[in-house]
C-alpha positions as CSV (number, residue, x, y, z in Angstrom):
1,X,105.9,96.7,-12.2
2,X,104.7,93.1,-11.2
3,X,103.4,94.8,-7.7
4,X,101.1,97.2,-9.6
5,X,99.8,94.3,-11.6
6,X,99.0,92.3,-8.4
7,X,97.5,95.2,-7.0
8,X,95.1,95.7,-9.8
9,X,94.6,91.9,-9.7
10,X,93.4,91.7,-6.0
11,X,91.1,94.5,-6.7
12,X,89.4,93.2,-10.0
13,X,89.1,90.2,-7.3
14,X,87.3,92.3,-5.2
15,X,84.7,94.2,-7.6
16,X,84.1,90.6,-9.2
17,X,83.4,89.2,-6.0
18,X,80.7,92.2,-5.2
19,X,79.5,92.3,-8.1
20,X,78.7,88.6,-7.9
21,X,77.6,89.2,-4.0
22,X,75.3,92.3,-5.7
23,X,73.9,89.8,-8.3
24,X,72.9,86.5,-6.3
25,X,71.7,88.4,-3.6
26,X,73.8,87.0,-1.2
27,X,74.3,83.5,-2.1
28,X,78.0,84.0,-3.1
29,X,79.2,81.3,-5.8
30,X,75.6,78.9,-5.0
31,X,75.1,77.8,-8.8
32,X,71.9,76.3,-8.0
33,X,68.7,78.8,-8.9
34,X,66.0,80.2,-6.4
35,X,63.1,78.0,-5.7
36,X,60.4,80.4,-6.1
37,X,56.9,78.9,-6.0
38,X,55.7,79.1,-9.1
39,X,52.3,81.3,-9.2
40,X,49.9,80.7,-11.9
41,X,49.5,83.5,-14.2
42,X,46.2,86.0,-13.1
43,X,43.5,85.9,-15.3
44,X,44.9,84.4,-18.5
45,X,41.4,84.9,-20.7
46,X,41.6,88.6,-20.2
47,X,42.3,90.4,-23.0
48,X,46.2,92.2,-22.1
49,X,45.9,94.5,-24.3
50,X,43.3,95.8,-27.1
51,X,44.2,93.6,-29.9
52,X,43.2,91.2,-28.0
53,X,40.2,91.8,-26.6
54,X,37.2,90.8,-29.0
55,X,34.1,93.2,-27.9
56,X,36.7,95.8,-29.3
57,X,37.8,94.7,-32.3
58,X,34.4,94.2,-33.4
59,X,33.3,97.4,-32.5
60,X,36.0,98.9,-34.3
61,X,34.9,96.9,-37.7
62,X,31.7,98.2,-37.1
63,X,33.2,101.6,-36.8
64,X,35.0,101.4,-39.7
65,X,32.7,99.6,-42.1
66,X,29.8,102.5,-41.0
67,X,32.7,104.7,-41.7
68,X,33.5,103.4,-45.4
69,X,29.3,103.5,-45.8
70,X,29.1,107.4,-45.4
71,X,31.9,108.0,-47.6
């Protein structure tokens, strides 16, 4: 019995250690983070998405409102 628990011991050992191998990338128990460069974000006054873009929320109050007028 105690030779089946060490067995399953040595290989949870193993699949943590790649697993943690998998993870870092390599670096096996380095505790300090990546230095990646960090790149300034591209274009931040363009509108992600349509909420946020201004020419289109105003056309769509203008769609609306001319909307509401020919009801």
């Amino acid at each position: 019995m105690g030779k089946f628990f060490l067995a399953v011991a040595v290989i949870a050992v193993i699949i943590y250690v790649v697993t943690r191998l998998i993870e870092t990338r390599g670096r096996l128990f380095r505790s300090t983070p990546s230095r990646r460069p960090l790149l300034p974000p591209r274009n931040p006054g363009r509108p992600i998405g349509p909420d946020d873009d201004p020419d289109f929320l105003r056309d769509l109050n203008r769609r609306r409102k001319r909307h509401e007028d020919e009801a």
